[in-house]
N, C-alpha and C positions, 0 to 999 in steps of 0.2 A: 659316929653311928653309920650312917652313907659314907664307901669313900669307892674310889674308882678300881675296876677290876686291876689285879696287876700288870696286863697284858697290855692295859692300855697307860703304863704310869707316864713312859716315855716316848716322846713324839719319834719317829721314825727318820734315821740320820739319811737314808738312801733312796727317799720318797721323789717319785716322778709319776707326770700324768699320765694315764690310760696310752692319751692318744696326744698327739702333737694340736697344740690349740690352734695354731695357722691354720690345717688343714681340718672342709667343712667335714661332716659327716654325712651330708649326702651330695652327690654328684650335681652338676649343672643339668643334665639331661634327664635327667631320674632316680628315684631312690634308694639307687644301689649305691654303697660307699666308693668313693673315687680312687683311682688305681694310678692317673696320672695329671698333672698339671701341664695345662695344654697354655700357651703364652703367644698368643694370637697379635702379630705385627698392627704397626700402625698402620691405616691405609685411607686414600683421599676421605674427607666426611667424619673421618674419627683419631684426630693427629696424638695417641695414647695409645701403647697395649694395652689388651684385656687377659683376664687372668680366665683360663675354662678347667674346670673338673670335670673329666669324665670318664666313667666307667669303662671296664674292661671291654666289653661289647660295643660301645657305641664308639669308644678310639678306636677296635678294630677294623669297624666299621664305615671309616671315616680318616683312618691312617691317608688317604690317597691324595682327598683334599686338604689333608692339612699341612700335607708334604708340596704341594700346588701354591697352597696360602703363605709358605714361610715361614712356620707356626713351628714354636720351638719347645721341646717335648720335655719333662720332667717325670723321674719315674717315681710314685710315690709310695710300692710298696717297699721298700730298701729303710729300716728305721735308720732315722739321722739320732745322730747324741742331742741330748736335749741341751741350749744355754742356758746356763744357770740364769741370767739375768731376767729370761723371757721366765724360769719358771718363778724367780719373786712374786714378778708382776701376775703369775697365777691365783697363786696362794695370797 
């Protein structure tokens, strides 16, 4: 009596996230989506990298010291191929 539209009978062979689940959806600095992963050096007080997202605007803004701090830049609007393996553990 009910059965499922046809469109939907079979699950989709080539299905991938929106967006890459590592990266947040909104910046460290504010609520704009982040443009680049900033990877901010160990230094006395805090013997770990930190991981920073931030916006187009506020890396621009901020390019000077973060070339000062050793801080090592990741672009993230460039999509990367998704690993299979990370999209399992989505789904």
């Amino acid at each position: 009596m009910f059965g499922r539209h046809p469109a939907f009978q079979a699950a989709a062979q080539d299905w991938r996230p929106a967006v890459d689940p590592e990266i947040p959806s909104r910046s460290c600095c504010c609520p704009a989506r982040p443009v680049v992963k900033v990877i901010m050096p160990p230094v006395p007080g805090r013997n770990h990298p930190v991981d920073l997202y931030l916006c187009g605007h506020h890396y621009h803004a901020s390019t000077a010291a973060l070339l000062v701090a050793g801080a090592r830049v990741e672009d993230l609007s460039t999509p990367v191929e998704p690993d299979p393996e990370t999209l399992v553990q989505v789904v």
